[in-house]
C-alpha positions, 0 to 999 in steps of 0.5 A, spaced: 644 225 464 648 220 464 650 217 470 644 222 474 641 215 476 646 212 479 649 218 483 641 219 486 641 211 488 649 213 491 646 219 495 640 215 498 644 209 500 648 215 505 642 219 506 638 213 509 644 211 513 645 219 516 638 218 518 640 212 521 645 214 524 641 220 526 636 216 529 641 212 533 643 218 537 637 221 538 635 213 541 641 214 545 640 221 547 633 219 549 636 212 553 641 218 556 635 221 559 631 215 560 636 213 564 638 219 567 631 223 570 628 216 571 633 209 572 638 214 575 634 220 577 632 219 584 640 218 585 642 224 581 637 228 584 639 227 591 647 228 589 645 235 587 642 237 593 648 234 597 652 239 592 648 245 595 648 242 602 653 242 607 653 237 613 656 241 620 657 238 626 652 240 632 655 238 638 651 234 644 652 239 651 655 235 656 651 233 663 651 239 667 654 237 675 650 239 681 652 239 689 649 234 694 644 239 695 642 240 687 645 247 686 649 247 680 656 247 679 657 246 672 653 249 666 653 250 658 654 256 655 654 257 647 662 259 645 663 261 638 669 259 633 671 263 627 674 258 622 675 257 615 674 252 610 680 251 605 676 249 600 671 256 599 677 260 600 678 262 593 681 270 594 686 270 600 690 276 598 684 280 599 679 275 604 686 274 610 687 281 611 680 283 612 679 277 617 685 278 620 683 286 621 676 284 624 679 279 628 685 283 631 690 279 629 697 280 627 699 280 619 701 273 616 697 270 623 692 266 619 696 264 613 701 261 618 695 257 620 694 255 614 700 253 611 701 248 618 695 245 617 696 244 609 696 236 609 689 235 611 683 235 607 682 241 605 674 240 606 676 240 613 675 247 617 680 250 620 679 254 627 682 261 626 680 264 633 676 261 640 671 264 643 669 270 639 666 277 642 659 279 638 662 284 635 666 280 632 661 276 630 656 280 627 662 283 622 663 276 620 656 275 619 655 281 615 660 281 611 659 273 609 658 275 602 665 278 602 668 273 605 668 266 601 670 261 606 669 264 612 664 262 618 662 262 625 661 254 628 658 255 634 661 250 640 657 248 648 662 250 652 663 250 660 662 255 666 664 253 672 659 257 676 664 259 682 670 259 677 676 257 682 672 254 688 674 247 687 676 247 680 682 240 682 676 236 684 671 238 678 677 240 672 675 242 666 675 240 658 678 242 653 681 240 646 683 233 645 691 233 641 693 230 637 698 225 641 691 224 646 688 220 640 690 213 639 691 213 647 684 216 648 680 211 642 683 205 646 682 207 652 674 209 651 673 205 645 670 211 642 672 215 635 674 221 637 677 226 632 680 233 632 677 237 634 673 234 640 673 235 647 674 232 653 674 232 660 682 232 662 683 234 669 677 232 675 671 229 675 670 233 669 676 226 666 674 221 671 667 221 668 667 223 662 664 217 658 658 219 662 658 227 661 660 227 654 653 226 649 654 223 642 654 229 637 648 230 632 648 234 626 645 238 620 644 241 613 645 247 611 645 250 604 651 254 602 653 257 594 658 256 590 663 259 595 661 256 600 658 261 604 652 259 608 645 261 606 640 257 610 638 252 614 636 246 610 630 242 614 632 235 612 625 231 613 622 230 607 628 229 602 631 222 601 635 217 605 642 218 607 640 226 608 637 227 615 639 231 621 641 227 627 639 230 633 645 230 639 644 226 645 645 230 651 649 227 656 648 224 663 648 229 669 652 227 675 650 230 683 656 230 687 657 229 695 660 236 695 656 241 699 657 248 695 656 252 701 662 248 705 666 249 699 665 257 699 667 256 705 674 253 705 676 257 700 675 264 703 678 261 709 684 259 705 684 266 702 692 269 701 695 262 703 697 256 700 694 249 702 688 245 701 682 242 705 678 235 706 672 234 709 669 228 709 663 224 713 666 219 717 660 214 716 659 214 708 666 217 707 662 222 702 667 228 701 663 234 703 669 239 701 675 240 698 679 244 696 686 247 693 689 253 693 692 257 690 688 255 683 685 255 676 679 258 672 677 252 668 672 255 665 678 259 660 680 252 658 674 250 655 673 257 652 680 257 648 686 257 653 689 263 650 697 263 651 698 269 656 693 265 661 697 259 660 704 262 662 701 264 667 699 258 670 706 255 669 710 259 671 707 260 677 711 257 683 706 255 687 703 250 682 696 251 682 695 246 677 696 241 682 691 239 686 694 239 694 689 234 696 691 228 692 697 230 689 702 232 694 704 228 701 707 232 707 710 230 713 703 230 718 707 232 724 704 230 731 696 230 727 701 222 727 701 222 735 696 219 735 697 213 731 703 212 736 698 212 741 693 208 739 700 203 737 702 204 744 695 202 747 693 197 743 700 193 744 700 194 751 706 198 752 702 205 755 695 205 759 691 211 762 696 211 768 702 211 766 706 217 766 711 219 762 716 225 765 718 230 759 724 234 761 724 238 754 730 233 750 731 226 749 737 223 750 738 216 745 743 213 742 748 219 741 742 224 738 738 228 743 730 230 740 727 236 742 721 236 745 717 243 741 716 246 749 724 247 751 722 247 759 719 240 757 711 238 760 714 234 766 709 227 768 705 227 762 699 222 760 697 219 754 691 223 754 696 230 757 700 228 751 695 229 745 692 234 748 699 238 749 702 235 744 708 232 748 713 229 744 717 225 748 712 221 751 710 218 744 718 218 742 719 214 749 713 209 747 716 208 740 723 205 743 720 200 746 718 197 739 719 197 732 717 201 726 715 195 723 709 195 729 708 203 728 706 202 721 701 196 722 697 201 726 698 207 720 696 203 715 690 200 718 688 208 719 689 208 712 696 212 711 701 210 707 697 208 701 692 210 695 685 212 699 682 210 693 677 216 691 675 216 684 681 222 681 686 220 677 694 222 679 692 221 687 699 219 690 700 214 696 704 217 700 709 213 705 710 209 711 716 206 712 718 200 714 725 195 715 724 192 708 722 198 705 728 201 708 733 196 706 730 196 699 730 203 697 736 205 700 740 198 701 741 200 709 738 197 716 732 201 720 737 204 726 732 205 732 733 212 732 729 214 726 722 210 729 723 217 734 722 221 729 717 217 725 712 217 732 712 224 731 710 224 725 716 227 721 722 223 718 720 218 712 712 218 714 709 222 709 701 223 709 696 227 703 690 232 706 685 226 705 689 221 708 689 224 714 682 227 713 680 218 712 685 217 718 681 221 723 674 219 721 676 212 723 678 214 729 672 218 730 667 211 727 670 207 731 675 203 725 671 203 719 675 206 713 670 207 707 672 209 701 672 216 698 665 217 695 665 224 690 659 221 686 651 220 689 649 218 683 648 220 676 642 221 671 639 222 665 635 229 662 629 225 664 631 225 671 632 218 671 638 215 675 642 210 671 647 209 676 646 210 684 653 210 688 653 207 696 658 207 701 663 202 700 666 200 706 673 197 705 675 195 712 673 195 718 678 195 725 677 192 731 680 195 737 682 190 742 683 195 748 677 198 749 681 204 753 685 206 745 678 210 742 676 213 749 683 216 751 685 217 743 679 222 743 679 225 750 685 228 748 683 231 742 678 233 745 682 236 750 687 239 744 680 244 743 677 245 749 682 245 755 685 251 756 692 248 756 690 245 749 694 247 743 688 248 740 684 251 745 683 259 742 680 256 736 675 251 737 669 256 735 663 256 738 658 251 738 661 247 735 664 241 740 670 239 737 676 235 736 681 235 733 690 235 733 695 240 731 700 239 727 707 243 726 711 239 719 718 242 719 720 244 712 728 242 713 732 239 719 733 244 724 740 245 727 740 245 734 742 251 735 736 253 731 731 248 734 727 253 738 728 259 732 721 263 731 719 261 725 716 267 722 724 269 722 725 264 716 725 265 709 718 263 707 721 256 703 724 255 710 717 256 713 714 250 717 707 247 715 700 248 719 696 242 720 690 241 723 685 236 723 679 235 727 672 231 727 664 233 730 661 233 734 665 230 739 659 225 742 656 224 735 661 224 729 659 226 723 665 230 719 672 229 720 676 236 717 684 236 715 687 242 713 694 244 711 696 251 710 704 250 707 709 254 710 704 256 715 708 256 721 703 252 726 697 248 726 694 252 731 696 258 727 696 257 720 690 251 719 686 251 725 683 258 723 681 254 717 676 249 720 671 253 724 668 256 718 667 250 715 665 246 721 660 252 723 658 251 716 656 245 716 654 245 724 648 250 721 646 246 715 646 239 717 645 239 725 642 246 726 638 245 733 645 240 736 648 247 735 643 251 737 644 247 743 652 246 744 650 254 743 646 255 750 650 250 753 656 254 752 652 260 754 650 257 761 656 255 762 660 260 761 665 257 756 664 260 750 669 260 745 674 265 748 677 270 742 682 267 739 690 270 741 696 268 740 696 259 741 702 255 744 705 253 737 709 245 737 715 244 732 717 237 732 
């Protein structure tokens, strides 16, 4: 037919260019697949595993603490999260409700989370509950596969092991804020992120660059929804997929003696106070204590908001710790600073006396001494020991304040001892200048009598007096405070040994100051006449001085008030401070009980478990000595009775 040639070549022509056509894609087709399962492949291969496996942290256990004596202090223990990851929360009318019910949560609680944490990525999980119970746990486990989203992250939390027992001095971790961060990253020069813990009171904040290990972490395979399927072992599959392993951090072994520790404590039991113990020839603090006080392990196991309240409203401040924190006026434990001040400068020696008639007349104030009938002729060594104010304010009139407070200040008072916690305050020793600086006032003569004894503008903290004390019993060294001995690694290598620092050492010019200063505080304990005298404790051989701070200035028609007739806020403080032995020192012990009454009555009591303690421990045959001399004779430490309480 006509045309049919031409039609057949028109048909080829386009036949042939569909084949090229066709052709040409299956080429491309297979360059695709080349390029893919072969140029690409081992790329591709590797995002698809990494769309099935989801990195979680595993987080690195802290450095665990021990005592001197390696007993442990501070432990791990594991702590479950329930959390929810937005992303996989696919059904949340239906999975919320059933969470909210496992958990025992109020209605609307998570989805309020939720909505409070709607600006972060929704990868990113988001805590619902702290600290799960293992039945909480084992619903949310079984129930997986009905709840898309949902998981449990396991965290290494901390337990104290004996809870409050010096919970200021070790502190506790918890989560870092949001505010801490930029503060924290600068400080540390670490990335930390939400999410982390860190030490924030105590040691646990002082050293928290040594006990924080670096975390690691791990691929676990999870569906669709998100849910967790299994562990992934990471080994053998491409780079950039494979599990770190955390780093554990450093352990630390501190100075403290734990059973020197429980001692304090119980003996501080149903009174509010703190104790220091310190050895006088390292400046190792073997205890210390503040009570009342916190459980710090609830902080790392998810703070819950009735325990918070509880802490914050509480009047007496257990949040504080008592030793470095707060100062008081120290009372006549500072009489003895006035006497050495009065020996050194030659305005007293062991043969002169002072007549105590009970007042003072200066100026047109009169000052009290605590024992209304007075102590008639009194000496340096019968003024410690009695606790005679009028001797220590007659010695100070013939000087300056200037003057006294060269001898607190090289005992150590009035200034920051330098112990590695945070938030230690430095406490005060005034002077004219400081006087005129702070109140644009002259020093009136009047207001050195009662600085001399320990009361006015002299403030003092428990470990400053515990410091002072042990120079007086090493003969002037001032070592600073050490809590550390050394820390190491898992290995048990050390990585960083800590020695005593010795910080000044004072020589005294009159050869008599340290030998009359410590016979009457020896006589505070073991003179019948002594303030001290029913609670010196057998076998123990110490010295010691007690201290009554008056809270508010008494009237003079009240000077001589009973002070358990006060309201409590009104109450005195009790302090006593004491070292032993007596011809050998090795420990000094302060105590302050607030609102005691007396030293003799309130803070006296406190040192003899702590120094029989460590008499048993440390100097067991010098005890067991002190004990058969007693013995023999005749003086053994009689019952305790009602003692002679001064109020300066």
């Amino acid at each position: 037919m006509f045309g049919e040639e031409e039609l057949v070549k028109v048909h080829k022509a386009r036949a042939g260019i569909i084949g090229n056509i066709i052709v040409a894609c299956f080429g491309l087709i297979l360059a695709r697949l080349w390029y893919l399962q072969v140029y690409k492949g081992e790329q591709l291969h590797q995002f698809s595993i990494q769309n099935r496996l989801r990195k979680e942290v595993v987080w690195a256990p802290r450095g665990q603490i021990f005592s001197r004596d390696e007993q442990l202090l501070v432990d791990n223990i594991p702590r479950y999260d329930a959390i929810i990851t937005p992303q996989y929360l696919l059904d949340r009318e239906v999975t919320i409700p059933k969470l909210e019910q496992i958990l025992s949560l109020e209605p609307e609680t998570i989805l309020k989370l939720l909505k409070k944490n709607a600006n972060q990525a929704t990868y990113r999980p988001i805590t619902v509950k702290k600290n799960i119970g293992f039945n909480e746990l084992a619903q949310i486990e079984s129930l997986n596969a009905d709840l898309p989203g949902v998981s449990v992250q396991t965290f290494i939390s901390r337990e104290y092991k004996d809870k409050e027992v010096g919970a200021h001095l070790l502190g506790y971790i918890s989560e870092i804020s949001q505010d801490q961060l930029p503060k924290f990253k600068k400080r540390d020069n670490f990335d930390y992120r939400l999410g982390d813990f860190i030490g924030q009171f105590g040691v646990e904040e002082q050293l928290d660059r040594f006990l924080r290990g670096v975390n690691g972490h791990e691929f676990v395979e999870v569906d669709s929804r998100g849910r967790r399927k299994r562990y992934i072992n990471t080994d053998n599959l491409f780079k950039g997929i494979e599990d770190e392993k955390p780093n554990q951090g450093m352990n630390v072994r501190l100075t403290i003696d734990r059973d020197m520790q429980l001692a304090a404590f119980n003996a501080l039991e149903g009174k509010v106070g703190s104790v220091v113990a310190i050895d006088i020839e390292t400046g190792e603090i073997l205890t210390m204590v503040s009570r009342p006080a916190f459980d710090p392990s609830q902080f790392s196991r998810g703070l819950t908001p009735e325990y918070w309240r509880s802490l914050i409203t509480n009047k007496m401040n257990p949040l504080r710790d008592r030793n470095i924190q707060e100062h008081f006026s120290p009372g006549s434990t500072f009489k003895p600073v006035t006497g050495i001040m009065g020996l050194e400068e030659n305005l007293v020696d062991e043969n002169t006396d002072v007549v105590c008639t009970g007042s003072l007349k200066f100026g047109r104030k009169a000052y009290h001494c605590w024992k209304k009938e007075g102590h008639g002729s009194t000496s340096m060594v019968k003024a410690i020991r009695e606790s005679c104010n009028i001797y220590f304010q007659k010695t100070a009139m013939r000087t300056g304040i200037d003057t006294l407070a060269k001898y607190a200040h090289m005992l150590g008072l009035g200034k920051k001892t330098g112990i590695a916690l945070p938030r230690e305050v430095s406490g005060l020793i005034p002077t004219e200048e400081w006087k005129k600086k702070r109140f644009g006032e002259v020093w009136q003569p009047g207001e050195t009598l009662s600085c001399a004894i320990g009361q006015s503008y002299v403030l003092s903290s428990t470990i400053q007096l515990a410091q002072a004390y042990a120079v007086i019993a090493n003969g002037g060294k001032i070592f600073r405070p050490q809590l550390v001995k050394e820390i190491y690694n898992d290995k048990g290598e050390i990585t960083q040994p800590f020695k005593a620092e010795l910080v000044s050492d004072f020589k005294f010019k009159n050869p008599n100051t340290l030998r009359l200063v410590r016979e009457g505080l020896y006589q505070v304990m073991n003179n019948p006449k002594g303030t001290a005298f029913f609670r010196r404790g057998k076998g123990l051989q110490m010295a010691g001085k007690t201290g009554t701070a008056q809270v508010v200035r008494s009237s003079a028609d009240k000077v001589y008030q009973k002070c358990d007739q006060l309201e409590y806020q009104y109450r005195h403080h009790g302090i006593f401070v004491a070292f032993a032995p007596y011809k050998n020192p090795k420990v000094a012990i302060a105590v302050l009980v607030e609102h005691g009454c007396s030293g003799s009555g309130a803070a006296a009591p406190v040192v003899e478990p702590i120094m029989t303690t460590y008499m048993k421990k440390y100097q067991p045959e010098l005890y067991l000595e002190n004990l058969e001399l007693e013995k023999q004779a005749g003086t053994a430490a009689p019952a305790p009775k009602a003692a002679p309480v001064e109020v300066d």
